[in-house]
N, C-alpha and C positions, 0 to 999 in steps of 0.2 A: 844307167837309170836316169830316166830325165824328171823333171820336178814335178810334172803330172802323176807320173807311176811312182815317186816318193811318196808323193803326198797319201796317193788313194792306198800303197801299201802301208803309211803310219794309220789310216784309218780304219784298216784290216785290222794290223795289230791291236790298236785300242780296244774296239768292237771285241774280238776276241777273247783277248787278256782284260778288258775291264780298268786297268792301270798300266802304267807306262814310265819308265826312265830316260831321260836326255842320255845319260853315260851308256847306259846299255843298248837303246837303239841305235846311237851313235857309233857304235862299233860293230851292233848286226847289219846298220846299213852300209857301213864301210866309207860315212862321211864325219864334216865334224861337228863335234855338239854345238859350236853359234849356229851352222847349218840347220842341226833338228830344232832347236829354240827358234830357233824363223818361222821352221815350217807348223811347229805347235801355235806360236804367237798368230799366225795367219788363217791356222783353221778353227782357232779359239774366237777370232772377229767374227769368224760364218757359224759361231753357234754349233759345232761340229764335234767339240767337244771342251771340257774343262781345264784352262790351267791349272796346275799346282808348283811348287816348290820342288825344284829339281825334276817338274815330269809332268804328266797329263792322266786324267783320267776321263772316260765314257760318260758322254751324257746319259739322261734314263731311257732312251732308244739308241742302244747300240750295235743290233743285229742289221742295218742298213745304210751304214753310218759310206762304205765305198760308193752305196747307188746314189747315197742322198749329193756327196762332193762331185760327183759328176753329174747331176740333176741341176748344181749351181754354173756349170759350166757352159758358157753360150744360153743362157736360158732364155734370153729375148731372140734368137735366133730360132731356138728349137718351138716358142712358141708359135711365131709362123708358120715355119713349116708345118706345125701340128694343125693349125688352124686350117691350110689349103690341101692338105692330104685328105684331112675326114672329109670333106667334099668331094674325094672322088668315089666316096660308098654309096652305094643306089639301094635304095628300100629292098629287103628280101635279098642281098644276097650273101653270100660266104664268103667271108676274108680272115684270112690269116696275118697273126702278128708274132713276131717272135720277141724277145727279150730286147731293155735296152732303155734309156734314159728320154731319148725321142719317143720312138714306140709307144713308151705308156703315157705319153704327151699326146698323143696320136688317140689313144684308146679313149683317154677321156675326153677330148673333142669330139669322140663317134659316139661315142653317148650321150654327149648334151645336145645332137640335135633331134630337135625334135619330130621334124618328118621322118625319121628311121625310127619310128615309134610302132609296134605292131600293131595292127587293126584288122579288124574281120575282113574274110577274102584274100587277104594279102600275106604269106609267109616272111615269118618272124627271121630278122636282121642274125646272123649268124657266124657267131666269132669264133675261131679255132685260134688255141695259141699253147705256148710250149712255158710260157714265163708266170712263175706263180705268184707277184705283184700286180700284173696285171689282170689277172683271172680273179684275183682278190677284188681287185677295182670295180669290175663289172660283173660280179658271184649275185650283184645286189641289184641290177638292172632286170627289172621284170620285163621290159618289151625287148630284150633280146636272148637269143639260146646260144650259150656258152660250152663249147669244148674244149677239153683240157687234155694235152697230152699225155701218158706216162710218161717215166722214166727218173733219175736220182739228180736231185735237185744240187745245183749249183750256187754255193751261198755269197759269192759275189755277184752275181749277176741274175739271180734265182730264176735262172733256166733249167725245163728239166731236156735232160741229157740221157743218150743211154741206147738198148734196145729196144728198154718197155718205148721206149716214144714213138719208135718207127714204126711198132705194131698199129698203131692211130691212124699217122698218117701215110701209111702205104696204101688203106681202104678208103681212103677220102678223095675229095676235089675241092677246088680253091679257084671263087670269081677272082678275086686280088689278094696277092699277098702283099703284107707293106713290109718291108724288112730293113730293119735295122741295121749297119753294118761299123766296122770298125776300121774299115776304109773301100774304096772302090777307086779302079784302075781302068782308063775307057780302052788299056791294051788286052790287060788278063783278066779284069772283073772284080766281084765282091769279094770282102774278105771279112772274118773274125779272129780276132785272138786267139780262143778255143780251139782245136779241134773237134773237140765233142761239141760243141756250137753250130761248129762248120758245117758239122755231118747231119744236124737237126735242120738248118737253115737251107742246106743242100736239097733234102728229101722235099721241105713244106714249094720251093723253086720249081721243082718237075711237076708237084701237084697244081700251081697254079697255071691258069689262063693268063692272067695278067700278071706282072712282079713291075710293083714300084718301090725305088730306094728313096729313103727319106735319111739323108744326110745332111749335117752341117757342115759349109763351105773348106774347114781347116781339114776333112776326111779324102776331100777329092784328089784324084791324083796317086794317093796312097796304097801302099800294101800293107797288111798284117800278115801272122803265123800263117794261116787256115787260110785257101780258100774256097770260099762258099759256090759259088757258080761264074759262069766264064758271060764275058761283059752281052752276048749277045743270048742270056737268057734275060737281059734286062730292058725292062719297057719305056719306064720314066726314072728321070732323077729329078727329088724336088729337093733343091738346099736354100740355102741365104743367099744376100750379095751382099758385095760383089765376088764372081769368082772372078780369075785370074785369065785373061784372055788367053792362054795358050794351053790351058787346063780346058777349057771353055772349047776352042779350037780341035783337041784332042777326041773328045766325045765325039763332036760333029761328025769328024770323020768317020768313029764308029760307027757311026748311023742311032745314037743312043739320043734322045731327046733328053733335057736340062733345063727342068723349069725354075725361075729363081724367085723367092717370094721376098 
């Protein structure tokens, strides 16, 4: 387990449990208590939650406490990207967003502009998505119509998952999907964590016309558990720079474009 996936699983736990002991996480995590005392002293700086004496306990928002430590991570990076992606949504059409730290950086860029604003004559901006953070975000956007998929909600990631969700998106179509991933590989493609991620992010990839990956530069290159679709159902990739010229190289050759903001 490396210090990323420590970190966001003592956030899990907190979030969870409400309270927390150095001795005892220190032995569910199978490191040592100066180790957990770092990682508590570190995410007590980000406001993420509470020192105590001998332990930690939940700030008074602790059901999002894993999305919110990876919403701190790369955040000047992820705002770019968010800012050149929602520029590629054109008034009236259908786009799909799935789960993810970027993504709902992305969603509320597609909402604050205001030429995708609905007007007579013109059909209303049209969001399908699977993540109920983001469905929350824009539930409240009157110029645009909001789809939601079924299916059993995922409380780290609050994706819904499942078969209710398939039911959705089997009868749909998708001008652009933006999709969030948890790495891409320009040999085998996108990937998630999840399986049941995969399989959601998989379905929304066939429905679209267009698929653009909005990843942060440290994902390139990479594989996860799951994966989502093979690199040549992907259209664009928009991340940070610099990437890595032989990562950079890599793509090319797929024939995958790699736009860097």
């Amino acid at each position: 387990m490396n210090r990323h996936e420590r970190l966001s699983g003592l956030l899990s736990v907190v979030g969870e449990r409400g309270k927390v002991l150095v001795e005892a996480l220190a032995e569910e995590l199978a490191v040592s208590a100066a180790t957990i005392r770092r990682d508590l002293d570190h995410l007590a700086e980000q406001q993420l939650l509470i020192r105590t004496r001998g332990g930690a306990i939940a700030t008074h928002v602790s059901y999002d406490l894993p999305l919110r430590y990876k919403s701190a991570l790369k955040a000047p990076e992820k705002s770019r990207i968010s800012r050149n992606v929602a520029l590629l949504v054109e008034p009236g059409a259908v786009v799909g967003l799935n789960g993810g730290t970027t993504t709902t950086e992305i969603a509320r860029a597609i909402a604050a502009r205001a030429e995708l604003d609905h007007r007579p004559g013109r059909p209303a901006l049209t969001v399908v998505t699977n993540a109920l953070n983001i469905a929350g975000e824009l539930a409240v956007r009157q110029h645009l119509k909001l789809v939601v998929t079924g299916g059993v909600a995922r409380p780290r990631s609050f994706e819904l998952t499942g078969p209710l969700a398939t039911g959705v998106l089997a009868d749909i179509s998708l001008d652009l999907l933006i999709l969030g991933v948890d790495g891409i590989d320009p040999e085998t493609g996108a990937y998630a964590h999840h399986e049941g991620e995969a399989d959601i992010n998989r379905l929304m990839v066939e429905r679209a016309a267009r698929v653009v990956v909005a990843a942060d530069s440290s994902k390139l290159g990479k594989r996860a558990f799951a994966r989502i679709c093979p690199i040549s159902a992907v259209d664009l990739v928009v991340t940070d720079a610099p990437v890595v010229a032989e990562v950079e190289a890599r793509f090319a050759a797929a024939g995958v474009r790699l736009r860097t903001v």
